[in-house]
C-alpha atoms as a printed R data frame, in Angstrom:
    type eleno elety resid chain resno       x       y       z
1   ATOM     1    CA   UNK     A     1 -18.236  10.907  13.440
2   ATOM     2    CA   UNK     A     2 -16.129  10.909  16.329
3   ATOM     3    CA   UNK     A     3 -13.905  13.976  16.690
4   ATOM     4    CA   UNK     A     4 -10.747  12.394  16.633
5   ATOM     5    CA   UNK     A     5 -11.872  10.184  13.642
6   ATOM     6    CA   UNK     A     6 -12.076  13.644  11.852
7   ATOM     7    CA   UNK     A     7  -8.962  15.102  13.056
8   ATOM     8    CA   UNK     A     8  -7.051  12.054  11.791
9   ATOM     9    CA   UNK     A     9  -8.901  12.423   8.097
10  ATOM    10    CA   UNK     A    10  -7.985  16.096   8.273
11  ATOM    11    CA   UNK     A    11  -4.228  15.499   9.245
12  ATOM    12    CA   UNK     A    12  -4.613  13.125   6.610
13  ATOM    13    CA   UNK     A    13  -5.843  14.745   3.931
14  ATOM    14    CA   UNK     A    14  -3.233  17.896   4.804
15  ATOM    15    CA   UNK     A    15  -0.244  15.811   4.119
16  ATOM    16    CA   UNK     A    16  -0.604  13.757   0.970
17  ATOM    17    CA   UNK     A    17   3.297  11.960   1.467
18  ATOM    18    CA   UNK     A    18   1.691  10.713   4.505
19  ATOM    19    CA   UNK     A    19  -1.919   9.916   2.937
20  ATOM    20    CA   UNK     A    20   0.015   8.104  -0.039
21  ATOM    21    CA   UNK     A    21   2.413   5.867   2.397
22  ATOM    22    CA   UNK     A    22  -0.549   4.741   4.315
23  ATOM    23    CA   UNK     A    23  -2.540   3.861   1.294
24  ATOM    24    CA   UNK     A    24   0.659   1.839   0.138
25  ATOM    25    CA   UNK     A    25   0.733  -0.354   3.132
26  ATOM    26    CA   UNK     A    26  -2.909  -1.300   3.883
27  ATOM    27    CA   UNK     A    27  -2.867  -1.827   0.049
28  ATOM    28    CA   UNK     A    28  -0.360  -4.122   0.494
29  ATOM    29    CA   UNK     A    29  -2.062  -6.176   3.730
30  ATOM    30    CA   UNK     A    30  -5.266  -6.088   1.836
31  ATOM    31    CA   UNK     A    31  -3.193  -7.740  -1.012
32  ATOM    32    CA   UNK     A    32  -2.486 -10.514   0.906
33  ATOM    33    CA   UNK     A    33  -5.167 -11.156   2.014
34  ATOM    34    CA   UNK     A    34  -6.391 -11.181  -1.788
35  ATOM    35    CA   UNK     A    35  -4.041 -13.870  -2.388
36  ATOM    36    CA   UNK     A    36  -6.158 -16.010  -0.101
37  ATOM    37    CA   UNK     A    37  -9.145 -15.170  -1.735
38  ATOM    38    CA   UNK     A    38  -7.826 -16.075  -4.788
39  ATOM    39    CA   UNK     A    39  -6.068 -19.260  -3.980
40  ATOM    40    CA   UNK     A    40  -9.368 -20.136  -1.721
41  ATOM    41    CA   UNK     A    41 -12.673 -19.045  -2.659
42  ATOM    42    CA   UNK     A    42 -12.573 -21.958  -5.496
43  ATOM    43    CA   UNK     A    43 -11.756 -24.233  -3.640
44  ATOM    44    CA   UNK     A    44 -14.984 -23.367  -1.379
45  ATOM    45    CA   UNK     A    45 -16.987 -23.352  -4.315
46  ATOM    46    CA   UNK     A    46 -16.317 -27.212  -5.556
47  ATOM    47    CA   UNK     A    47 -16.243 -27.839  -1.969
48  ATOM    48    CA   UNK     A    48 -20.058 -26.639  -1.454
49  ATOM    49    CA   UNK     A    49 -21.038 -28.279  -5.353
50  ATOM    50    CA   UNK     A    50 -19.200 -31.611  -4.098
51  ATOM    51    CA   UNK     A    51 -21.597 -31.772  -0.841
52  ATOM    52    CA   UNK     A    52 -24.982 -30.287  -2.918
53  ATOM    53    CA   UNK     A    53 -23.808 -33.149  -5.338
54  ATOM    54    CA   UNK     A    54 -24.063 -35.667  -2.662
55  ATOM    55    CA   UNK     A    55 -27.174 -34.583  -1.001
56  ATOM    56    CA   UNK     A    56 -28.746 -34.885  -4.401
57  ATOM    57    CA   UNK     A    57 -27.965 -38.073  -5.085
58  ATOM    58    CA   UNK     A    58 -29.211 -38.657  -1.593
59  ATOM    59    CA   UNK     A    59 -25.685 -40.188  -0.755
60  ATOM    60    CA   UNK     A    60 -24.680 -40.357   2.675
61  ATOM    61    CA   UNK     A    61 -22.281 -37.716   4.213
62  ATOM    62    CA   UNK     A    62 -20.662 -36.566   7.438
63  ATOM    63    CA   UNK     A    63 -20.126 -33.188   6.903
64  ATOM    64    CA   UNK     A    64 -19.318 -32.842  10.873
65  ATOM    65    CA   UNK     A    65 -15.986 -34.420   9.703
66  ATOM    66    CA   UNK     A    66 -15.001 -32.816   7.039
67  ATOM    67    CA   UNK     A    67 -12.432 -30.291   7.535
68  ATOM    68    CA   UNK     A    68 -13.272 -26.356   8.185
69  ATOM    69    CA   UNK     A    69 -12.454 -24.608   5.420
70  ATOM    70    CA   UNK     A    70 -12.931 -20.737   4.495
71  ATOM    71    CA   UNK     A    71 -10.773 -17.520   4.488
72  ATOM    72    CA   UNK     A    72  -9.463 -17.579   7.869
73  ATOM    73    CA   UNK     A    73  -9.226 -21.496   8.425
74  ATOM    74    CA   UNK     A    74  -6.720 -23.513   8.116
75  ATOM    75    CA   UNK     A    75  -3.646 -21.192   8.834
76  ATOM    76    CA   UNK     A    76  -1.816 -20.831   5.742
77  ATOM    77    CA   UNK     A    77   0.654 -23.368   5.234
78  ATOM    78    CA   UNK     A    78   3.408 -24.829   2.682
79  ATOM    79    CA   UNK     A    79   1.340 -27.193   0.319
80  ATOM    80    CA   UNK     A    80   4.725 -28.825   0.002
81  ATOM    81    CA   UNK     A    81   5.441 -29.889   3.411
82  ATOM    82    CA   UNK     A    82   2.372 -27.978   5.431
83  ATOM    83    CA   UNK     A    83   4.729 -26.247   7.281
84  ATOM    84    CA   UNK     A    84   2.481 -23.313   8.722
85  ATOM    85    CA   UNK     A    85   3.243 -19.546   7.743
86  ATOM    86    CA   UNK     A    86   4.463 -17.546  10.633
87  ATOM    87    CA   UNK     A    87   3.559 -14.240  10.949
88  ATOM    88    CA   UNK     A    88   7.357 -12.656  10.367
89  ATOM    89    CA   UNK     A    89   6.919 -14.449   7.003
90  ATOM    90    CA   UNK     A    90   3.891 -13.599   5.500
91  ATOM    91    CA   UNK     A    91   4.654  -9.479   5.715
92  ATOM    92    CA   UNK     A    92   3.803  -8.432   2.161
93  ATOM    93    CA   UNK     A    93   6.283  -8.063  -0.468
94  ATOM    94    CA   UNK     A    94   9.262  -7.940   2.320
95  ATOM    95    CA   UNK     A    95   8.928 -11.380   3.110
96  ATOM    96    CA   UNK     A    96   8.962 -13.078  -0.432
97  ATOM    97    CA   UNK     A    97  12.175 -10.790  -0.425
98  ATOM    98    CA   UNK     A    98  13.267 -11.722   2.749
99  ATOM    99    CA   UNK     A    99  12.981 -15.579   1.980
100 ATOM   100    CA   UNK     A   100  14.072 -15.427  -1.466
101 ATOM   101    CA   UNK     A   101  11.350 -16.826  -2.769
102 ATOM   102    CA   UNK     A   102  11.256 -20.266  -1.064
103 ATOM   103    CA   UNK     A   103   9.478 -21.798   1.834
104 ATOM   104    CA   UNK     A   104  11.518 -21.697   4.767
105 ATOM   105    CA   UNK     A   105  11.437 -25.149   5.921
106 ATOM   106    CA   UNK     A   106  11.482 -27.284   2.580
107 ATOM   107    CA   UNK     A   107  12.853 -24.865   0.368
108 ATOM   108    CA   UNK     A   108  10.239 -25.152  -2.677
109 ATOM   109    CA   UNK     A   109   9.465 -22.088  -4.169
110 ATOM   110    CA   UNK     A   110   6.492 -19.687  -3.771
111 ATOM   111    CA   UNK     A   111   4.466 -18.390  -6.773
112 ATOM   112    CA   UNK     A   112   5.169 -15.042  -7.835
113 ATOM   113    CA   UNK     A   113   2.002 -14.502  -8.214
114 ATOM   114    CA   UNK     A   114   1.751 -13.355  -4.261
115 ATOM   115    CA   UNK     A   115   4.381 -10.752  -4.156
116 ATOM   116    CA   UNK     A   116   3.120  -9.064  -7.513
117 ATOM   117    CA   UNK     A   117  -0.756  -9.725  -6.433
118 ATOM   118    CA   UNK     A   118   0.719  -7.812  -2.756
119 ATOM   119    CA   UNK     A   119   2.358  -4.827  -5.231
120 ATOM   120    CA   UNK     A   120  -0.030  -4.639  -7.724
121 ATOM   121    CA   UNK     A   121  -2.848  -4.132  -4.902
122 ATOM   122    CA   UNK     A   122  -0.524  -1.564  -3.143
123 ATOM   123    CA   UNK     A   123   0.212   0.398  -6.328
124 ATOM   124    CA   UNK     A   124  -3.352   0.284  -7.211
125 ATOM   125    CA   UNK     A   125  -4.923   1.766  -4.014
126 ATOM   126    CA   UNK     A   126  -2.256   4.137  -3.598
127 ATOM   127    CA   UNK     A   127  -3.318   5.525  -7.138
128 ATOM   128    CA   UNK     A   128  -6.822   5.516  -6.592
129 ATOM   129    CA   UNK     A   129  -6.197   7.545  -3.318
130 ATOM   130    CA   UNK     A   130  -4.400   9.881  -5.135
131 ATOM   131    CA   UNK     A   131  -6.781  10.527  -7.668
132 ATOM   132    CA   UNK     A   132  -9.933  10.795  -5.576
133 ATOM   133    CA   UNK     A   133  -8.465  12.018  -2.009
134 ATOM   134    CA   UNK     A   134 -10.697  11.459   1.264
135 ATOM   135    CA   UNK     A   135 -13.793  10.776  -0.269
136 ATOM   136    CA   UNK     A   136 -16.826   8.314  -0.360
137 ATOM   137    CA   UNK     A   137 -15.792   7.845  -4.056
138 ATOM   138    CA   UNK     A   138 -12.171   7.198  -3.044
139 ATOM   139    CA   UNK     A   139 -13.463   3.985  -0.866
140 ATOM   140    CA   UNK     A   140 -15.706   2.854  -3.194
141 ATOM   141    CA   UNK     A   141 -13.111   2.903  -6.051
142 ATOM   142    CA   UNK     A   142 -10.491   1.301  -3.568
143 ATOM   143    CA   UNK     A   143 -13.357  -1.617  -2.688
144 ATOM   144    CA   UNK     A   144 -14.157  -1.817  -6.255
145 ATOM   145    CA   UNK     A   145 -10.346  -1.797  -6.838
146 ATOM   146    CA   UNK     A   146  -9.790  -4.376  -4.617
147 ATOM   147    CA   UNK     A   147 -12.873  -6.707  -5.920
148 ATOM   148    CA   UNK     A   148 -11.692  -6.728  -9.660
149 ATOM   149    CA   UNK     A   149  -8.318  -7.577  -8.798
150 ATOM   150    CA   UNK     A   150  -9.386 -10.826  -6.687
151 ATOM   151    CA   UNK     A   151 -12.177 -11.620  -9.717
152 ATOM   152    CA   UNK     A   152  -9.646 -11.477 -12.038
153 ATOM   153    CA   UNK     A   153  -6.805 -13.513 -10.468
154 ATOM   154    CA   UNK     A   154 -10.081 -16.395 -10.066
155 ATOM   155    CA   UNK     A   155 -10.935 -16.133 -13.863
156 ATOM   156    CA   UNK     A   156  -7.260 -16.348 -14.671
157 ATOM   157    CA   UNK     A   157  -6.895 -19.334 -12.205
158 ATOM   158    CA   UNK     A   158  -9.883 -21.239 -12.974
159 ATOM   159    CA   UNK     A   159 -12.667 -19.304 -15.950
160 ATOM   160    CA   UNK     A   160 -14.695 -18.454 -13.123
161 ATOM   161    CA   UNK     A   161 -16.529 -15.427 -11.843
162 ATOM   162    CA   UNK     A   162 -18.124 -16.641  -8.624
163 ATOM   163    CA   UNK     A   163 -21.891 -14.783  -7.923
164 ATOM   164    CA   UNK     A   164 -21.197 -15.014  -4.682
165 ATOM   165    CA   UNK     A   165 -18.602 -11.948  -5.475
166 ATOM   166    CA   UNK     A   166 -20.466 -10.596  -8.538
167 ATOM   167    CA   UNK     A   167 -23.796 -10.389  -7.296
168 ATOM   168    CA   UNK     A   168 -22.969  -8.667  -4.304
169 ATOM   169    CA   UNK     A   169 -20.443  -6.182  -6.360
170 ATOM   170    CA   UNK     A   170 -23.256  -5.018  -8.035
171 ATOM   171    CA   UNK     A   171 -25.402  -4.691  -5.421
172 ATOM   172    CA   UNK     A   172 -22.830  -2.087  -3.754
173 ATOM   173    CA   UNK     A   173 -22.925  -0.453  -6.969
174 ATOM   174    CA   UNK     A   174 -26.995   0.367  -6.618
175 ATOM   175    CA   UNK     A   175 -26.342   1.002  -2.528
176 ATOM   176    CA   UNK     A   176 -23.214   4.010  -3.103
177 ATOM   177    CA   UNK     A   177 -25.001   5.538  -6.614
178 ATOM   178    CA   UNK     A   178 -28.570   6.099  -3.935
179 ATOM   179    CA   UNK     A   179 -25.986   9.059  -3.126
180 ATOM   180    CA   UNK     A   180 -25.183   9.352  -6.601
181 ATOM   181    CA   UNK     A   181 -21.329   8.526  -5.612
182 ATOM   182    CA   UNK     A   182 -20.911   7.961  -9.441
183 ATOM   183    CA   UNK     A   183 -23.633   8.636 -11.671
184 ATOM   184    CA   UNK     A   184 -27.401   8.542 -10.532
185 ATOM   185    CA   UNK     A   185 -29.851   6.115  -8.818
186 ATOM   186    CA   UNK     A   186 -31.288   5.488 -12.601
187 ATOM   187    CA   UNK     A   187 -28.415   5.146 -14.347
188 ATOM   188    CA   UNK     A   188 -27.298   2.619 -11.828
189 ATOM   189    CA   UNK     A   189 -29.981   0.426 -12.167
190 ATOM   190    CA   UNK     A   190 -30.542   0.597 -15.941
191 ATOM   191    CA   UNK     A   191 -26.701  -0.092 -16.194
192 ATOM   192    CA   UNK     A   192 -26.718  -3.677 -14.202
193 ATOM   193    CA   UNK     A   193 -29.975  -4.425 -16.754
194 ATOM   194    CA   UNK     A   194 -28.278  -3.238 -19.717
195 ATOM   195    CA   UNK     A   195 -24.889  -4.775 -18.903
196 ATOM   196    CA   UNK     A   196 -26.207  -8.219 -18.222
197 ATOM   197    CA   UNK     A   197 -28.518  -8.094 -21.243
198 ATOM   198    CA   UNK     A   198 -25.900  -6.839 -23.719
199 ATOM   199    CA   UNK     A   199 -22.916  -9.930 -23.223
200 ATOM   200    CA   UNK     A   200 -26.314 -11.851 -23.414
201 ATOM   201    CA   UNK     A   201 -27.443 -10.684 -26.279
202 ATOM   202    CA   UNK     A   202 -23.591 -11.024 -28.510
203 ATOM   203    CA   UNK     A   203 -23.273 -14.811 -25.957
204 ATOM   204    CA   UNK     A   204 -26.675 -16.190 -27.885
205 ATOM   205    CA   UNK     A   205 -25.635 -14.691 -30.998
206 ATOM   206    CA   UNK     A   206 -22.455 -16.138 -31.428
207 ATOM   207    CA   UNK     A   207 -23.927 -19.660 -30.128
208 ATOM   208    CA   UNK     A   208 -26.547 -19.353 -32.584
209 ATOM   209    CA   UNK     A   209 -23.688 -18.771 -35.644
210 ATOM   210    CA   UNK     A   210 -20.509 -20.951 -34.709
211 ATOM   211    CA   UNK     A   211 -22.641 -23.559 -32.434
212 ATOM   212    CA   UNK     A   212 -19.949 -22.773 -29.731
213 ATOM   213    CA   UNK     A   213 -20.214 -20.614 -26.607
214 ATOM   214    CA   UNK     A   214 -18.162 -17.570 -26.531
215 ATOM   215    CA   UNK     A   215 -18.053 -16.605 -22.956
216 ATOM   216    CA   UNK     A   216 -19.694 -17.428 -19.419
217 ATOM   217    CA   UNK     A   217 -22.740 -15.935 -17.370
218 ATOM   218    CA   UNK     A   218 -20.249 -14.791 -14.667
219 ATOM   219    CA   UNK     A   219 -18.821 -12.018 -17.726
220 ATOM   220    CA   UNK     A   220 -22.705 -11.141 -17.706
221 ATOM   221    CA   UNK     A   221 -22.956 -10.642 -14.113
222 ATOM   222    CA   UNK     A   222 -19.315  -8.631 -13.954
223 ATOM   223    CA   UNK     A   223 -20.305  -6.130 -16.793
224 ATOM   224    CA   UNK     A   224 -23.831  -6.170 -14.946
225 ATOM   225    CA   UNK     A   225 -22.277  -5.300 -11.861
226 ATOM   226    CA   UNK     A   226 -19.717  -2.475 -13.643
227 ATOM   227    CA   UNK     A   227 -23.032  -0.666 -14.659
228 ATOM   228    CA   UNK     A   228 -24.416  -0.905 -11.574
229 ATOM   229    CA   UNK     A   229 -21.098   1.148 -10.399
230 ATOM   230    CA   UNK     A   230 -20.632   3.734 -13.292
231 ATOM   231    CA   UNK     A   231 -23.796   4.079 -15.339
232 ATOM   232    CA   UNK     A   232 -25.723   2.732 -18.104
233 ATOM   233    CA   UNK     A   233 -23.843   5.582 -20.273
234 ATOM   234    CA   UNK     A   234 -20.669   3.907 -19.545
235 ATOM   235    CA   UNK     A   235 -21.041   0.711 -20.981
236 ATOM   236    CA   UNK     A   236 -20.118   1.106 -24.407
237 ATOM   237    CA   UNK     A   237 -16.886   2.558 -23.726
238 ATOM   238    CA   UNK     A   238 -16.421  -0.431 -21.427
239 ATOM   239    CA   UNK     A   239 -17.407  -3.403 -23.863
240 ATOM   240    CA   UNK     A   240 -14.511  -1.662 -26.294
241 ATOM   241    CA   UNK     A   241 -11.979  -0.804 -24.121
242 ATOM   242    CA   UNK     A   242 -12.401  -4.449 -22.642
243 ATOM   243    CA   UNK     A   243 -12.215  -5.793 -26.431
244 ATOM   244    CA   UNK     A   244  -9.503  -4.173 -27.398
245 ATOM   245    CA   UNK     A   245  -7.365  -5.063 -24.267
246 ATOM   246    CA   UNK     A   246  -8.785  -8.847 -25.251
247 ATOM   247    CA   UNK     A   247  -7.540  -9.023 -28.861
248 ATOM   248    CA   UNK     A   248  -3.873  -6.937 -28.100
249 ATOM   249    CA   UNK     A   249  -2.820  -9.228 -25.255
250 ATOM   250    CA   UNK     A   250  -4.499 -12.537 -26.816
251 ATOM   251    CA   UNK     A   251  -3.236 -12.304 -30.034
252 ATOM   252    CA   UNK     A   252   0.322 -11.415 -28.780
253 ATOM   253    CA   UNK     A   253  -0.096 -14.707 -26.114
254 ATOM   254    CA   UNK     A   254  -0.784 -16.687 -29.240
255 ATOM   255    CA   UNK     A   255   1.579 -15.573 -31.374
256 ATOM   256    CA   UNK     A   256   4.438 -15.687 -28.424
257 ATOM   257    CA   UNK     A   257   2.894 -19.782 -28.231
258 ATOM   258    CA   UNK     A   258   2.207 -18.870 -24.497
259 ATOM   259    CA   UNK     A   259  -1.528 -20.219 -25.343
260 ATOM   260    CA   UNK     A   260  -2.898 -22.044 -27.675
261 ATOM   261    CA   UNK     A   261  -5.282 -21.195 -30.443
262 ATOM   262    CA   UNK     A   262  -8.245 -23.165 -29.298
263 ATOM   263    CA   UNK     A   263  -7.211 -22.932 -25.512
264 ATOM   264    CA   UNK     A   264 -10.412 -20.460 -24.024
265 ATOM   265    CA   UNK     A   265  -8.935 -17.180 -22.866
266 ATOM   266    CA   UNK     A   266 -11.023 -15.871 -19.942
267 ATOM   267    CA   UNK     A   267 -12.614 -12.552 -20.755
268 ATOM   268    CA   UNK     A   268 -13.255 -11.348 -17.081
269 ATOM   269    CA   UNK     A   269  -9.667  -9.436 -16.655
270 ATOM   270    CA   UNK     A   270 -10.553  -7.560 -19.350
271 ATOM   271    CA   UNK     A   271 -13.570  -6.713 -17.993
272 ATOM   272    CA   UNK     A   272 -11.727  -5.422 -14.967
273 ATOM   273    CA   UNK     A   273  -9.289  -3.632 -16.542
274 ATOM   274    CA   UNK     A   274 -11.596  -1.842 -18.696
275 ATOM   275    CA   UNK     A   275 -14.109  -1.090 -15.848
276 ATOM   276    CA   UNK     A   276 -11.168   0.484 -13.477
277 ATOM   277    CA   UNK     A   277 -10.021   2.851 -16.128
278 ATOM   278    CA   UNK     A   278 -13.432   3.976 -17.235
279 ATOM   279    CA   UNK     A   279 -14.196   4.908 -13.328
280 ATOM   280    CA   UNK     A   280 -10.999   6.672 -13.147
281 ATOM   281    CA   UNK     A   281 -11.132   8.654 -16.813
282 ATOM   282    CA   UNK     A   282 -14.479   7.333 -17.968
283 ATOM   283    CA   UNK     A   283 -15.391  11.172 -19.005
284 ATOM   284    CA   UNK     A   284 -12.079  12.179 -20.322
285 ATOM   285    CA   UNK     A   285 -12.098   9.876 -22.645
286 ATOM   286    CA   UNK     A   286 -15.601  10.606 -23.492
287 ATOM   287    CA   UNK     A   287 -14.818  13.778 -23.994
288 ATOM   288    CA   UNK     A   288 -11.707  13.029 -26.413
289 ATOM   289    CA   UNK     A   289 -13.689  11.225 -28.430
290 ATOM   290    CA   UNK     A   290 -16.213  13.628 -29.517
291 ATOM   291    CA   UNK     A   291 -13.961  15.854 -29.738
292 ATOM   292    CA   UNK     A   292 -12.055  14.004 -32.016
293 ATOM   293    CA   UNK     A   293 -14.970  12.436 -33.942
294 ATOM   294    CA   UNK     A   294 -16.337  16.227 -34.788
């Protein structure tokens, strides 16, 4: 590593104020750009089925003049009025402050959901910093920090998990645990197969008893890929944790008539939450258990 590279970590992880307010800030930028992720990656997707679609049915397309579209292109802009952001307005957090909450040249207002998405990132990494220092475990948490938060804002959005973010999740899993960043090589791998196999398993089962499906292959995939990060041994603790979270916050959404009985709540956030906890206190709460249980 280059020697100033090192001098800045060391600085770094001598003054933890400093260490903290960084962490705060890039979580915040990355935030933003999880916003787009969110808002955009779907929109890929049915782009992409909409032209397979079309090739299958062997109907004719110019896909020369269809408009780029991915993470960086278009510019974002108003949907209202397609006014295009400036830079001075899309600074996380301060802006939404800043503008009050409304575009600046037509005046409709801006979701919430990118100023808390912005804060909730920042908040996040800044925790995860503090709890693992300057580590190869602190930037895998903060990557798998930042991953779950985008997966979750899709499944909220839309009741997708995209493989084109799961798969590859899990696949960094396998990569970090080869230096047993979180559990071992082993565990890794029989983790992804064990995840998958168990939300199979109860998905089948519950088809095969109500006739209805319960959940989607993209909760598979996510559980999978949660293995693949923290271990075979931590899946149980995940699937409850994840279960519990589900039934408190649906059955309070119900009863508050903020959704509806037979309206499908997606199970992914869950997921996430569950998963982010267990890598942070995933043995702590092991360990309160049996103690409690013996």
């Amino acid at each position: 590593m280059d020697p100033s590279s090192n001098l800045l970590l060391s600085y770094l992880a001598n003054n933890l104020p400093i260490l903290l307010v960084s962490s705060f800030v890039i979580g915040s930028l990355l935030g933003s750009f999880l916003n787009v992720v969110i808002h955009r990656v779907p929109l890929m997707l049915e782009r992409q089925w909409k032209t397979d679609c079309q090739e299958l049915l062997e109907q004719n397309t110019n896909s020369s003049s269809q408009e780029k579209y991915n993470l960086c292109t278009p510019r974002s802009h108003c949907p209202s009025c397609n006014h295009q952001v400036k830079a001075i307005e899309n600074v996380p957090i301060i802006s939404y402050l800043f503008l009050r909450g409304k575009c600046s040249n037509c005046g409709i207002k801006i979701s919430l959901q990118y100023p808390l998405v912005e804060l909730f990132t920042a908040i996040l990494t800044t925790f995860v910093v503090w709890k693992f220092g300057i580590s190869l475990q602190s930037l895998g948490a903060v990557a798998l920090t930042w991953y779950l938060i985008a997966l979750s804002g899709i499944d909220i959005k839309t009741q997708l998990l995209p493989d084109n973010m799961t798969l590859p999740l899990l696949w960094l899993g396998i990569i970090l645990n080869i230096f047993s960043t979180y559990t071992d090589l082993t565990s890794s791998i029989l983790g992804a197969i064990f995840g998958y196999l168990a939300l199979w398993l109860v998905f089948h089962l519950f088809k095969l008893v109500t006739g209805k499906e319960g959940m989607g292959y993209g909760d598979f995939k996510l559980l999978a890929a949660l293995g693949a990060w923290l271990g075979w041994q931590s899946l149980p603790l995940i699937i409850l944790l994840s279960s519990a979270v589900g039934a408190i916050i649906g059955l309070t959404m119900i009863a508050t008539k903020l959704q509806e009985r037979s309206a499908p709540i997606p199970f992914g956030p869950y997921l996430a939450v569950a998963g982010w906890i267990v890598m942070l206190y995933g043995n702590q709460l092991m360990g309160f258990y049996l103690t409690t249980t013996t």
